[in-house]
N, C-alpha and C positions, 0 to 999 in steps of 0.2 A: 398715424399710420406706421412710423418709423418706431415709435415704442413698442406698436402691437408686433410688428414684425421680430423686433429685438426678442420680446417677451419669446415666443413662437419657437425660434433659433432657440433661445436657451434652454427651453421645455423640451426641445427636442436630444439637443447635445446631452441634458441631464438624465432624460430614459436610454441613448446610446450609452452611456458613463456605464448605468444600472447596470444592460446589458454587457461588457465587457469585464468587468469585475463585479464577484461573484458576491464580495463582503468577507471573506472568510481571510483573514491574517496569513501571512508569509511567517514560516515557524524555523524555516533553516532551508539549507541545500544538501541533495541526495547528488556526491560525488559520483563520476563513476566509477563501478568494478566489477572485477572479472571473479568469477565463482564456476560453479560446476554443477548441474542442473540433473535430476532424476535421471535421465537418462543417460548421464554420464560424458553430456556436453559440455564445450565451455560455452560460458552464459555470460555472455556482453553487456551490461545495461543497456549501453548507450544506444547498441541496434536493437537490442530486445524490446525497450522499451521506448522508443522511440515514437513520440507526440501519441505516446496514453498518459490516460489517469490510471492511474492505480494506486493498490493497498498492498501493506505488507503489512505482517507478524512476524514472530519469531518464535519458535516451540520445539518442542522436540518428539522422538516414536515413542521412548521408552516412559514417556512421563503420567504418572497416572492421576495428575493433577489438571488444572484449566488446559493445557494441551489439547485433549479429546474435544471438550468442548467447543473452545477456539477454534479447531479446525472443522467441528461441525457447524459453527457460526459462519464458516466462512467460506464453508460449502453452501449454506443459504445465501450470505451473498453472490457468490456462483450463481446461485437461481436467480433471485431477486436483478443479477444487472447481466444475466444472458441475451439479450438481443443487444445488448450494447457491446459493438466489436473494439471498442476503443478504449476499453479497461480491462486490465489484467489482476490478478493478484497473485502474489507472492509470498511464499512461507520460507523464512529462513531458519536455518534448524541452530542451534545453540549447541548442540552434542553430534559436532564433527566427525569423533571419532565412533560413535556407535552408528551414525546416520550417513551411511556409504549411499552411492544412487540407487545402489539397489533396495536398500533399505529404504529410501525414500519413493524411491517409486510402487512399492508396495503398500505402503500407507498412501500415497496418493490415490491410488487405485481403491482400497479400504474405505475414504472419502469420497469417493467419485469425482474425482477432480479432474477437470474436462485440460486435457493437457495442451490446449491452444490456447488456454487462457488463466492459468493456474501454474505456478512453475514452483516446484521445491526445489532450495538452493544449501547447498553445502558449500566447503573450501576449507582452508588454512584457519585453523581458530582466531589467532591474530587478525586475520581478515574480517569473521563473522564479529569478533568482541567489537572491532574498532568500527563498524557497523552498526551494531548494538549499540555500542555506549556513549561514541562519539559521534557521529553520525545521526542515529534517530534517539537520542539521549533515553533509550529504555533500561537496557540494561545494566546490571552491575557485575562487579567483577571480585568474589569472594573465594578466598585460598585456591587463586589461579582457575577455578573454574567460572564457568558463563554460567548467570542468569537468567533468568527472562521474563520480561511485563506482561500482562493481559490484554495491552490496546492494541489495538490497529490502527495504522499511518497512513493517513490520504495524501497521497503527492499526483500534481499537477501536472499537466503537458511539460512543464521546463525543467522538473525535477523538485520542485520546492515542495517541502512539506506545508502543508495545509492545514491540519487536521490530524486530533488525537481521539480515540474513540474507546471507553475501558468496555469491557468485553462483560464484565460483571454488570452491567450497568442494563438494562432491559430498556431502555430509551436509547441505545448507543448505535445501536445496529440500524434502525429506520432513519434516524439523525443521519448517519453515514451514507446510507442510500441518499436520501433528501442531497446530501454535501456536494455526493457524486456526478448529481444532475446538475447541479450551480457549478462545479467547478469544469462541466464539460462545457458548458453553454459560454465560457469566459474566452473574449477575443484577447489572446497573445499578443 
């Protein structure tokens, strides 16, 4: 009886385990920082984003490369995880200086980017690179100018990256979705 009961206990605590973590790797930590957001706020992580998941990128208005795309990729994710009020996502722009709020919020607008859950983020270049390259190890840093990669970054209620997603990749996007549900359902 005492075995069966052991057995029981364990089979239980191991589908609680399941349920708590999601299987998905810890890939680093998303410090926090202060930026300046489309509408020419300051943008706090820590209260903005406070116990969501979310995604970020990094792109820019002027680009007439994977930019467009990406941000129309990511307007589908917009669709695809709108009843879920507990993920955001975020575009950080890599060209500071051409990408003022107002410039970003006019491409936001362009994308239909639902602004309670979509935030475009500028600031100090030093800020956005050290972000970029240290931080979510995307980008590079080539005769003083920024960079920028095709994935998107899944991070977790505590800030931890999760998840790299390339954007080229036509499995990336439903993958991400899939990630987004496993890393909501994971008890902290």
């Amino acid at each position: 009886m005492k075995l069966l009961q052991s057995a029981a206990l364990g089979a239980a605590c191991l589908c609680l385990t399941a349920c708590l973590n999601s299987g998905l790797p810890t890939l680093g930590d998303v410090p926090h920082f202060t930026l300046t957001n489309q509408d020419g706020q300051k943008y706090e992580s820590t209260a903005a984003l406070a116990n969501k998941v979310w995604v970020a990128d990094f792109i820019f208005t002027t680009c007439h490369g994977p930019c467009p795309r990406m941000t129309a990729q990511m307007h589908k994710l917009q669709e695809d995880t709108k009843d879920l009020s507990d993920v955001e996502l975020v575009s950080f722009t890599v060209d500071p200086k051409t990408d003022t709020p107002e410039v970003l919020a006019a491409y936001a607008k362009q994308f239909k980017a639902d602004p309670e859950r979509w935030t475009f983020l500028t600031g100090p270049a030093d800020a956005l690179n050290k972000l970029s390259f240290d931080t979510f190890r995307l980008g590079n840093v080539g005769d003083g100018k920024l960079e920028h990669s095709t994935r998107f970054v899944l991070i977790d209620r505590k800030g931890r990256i999760r998840g790299y997603y390339d954007t080229t990749d036509a499995t990336a996007l439903p993958q991400l979705v899939e990630d987004i549900g496993k890393v909501r359902k994971e008890v902290l």
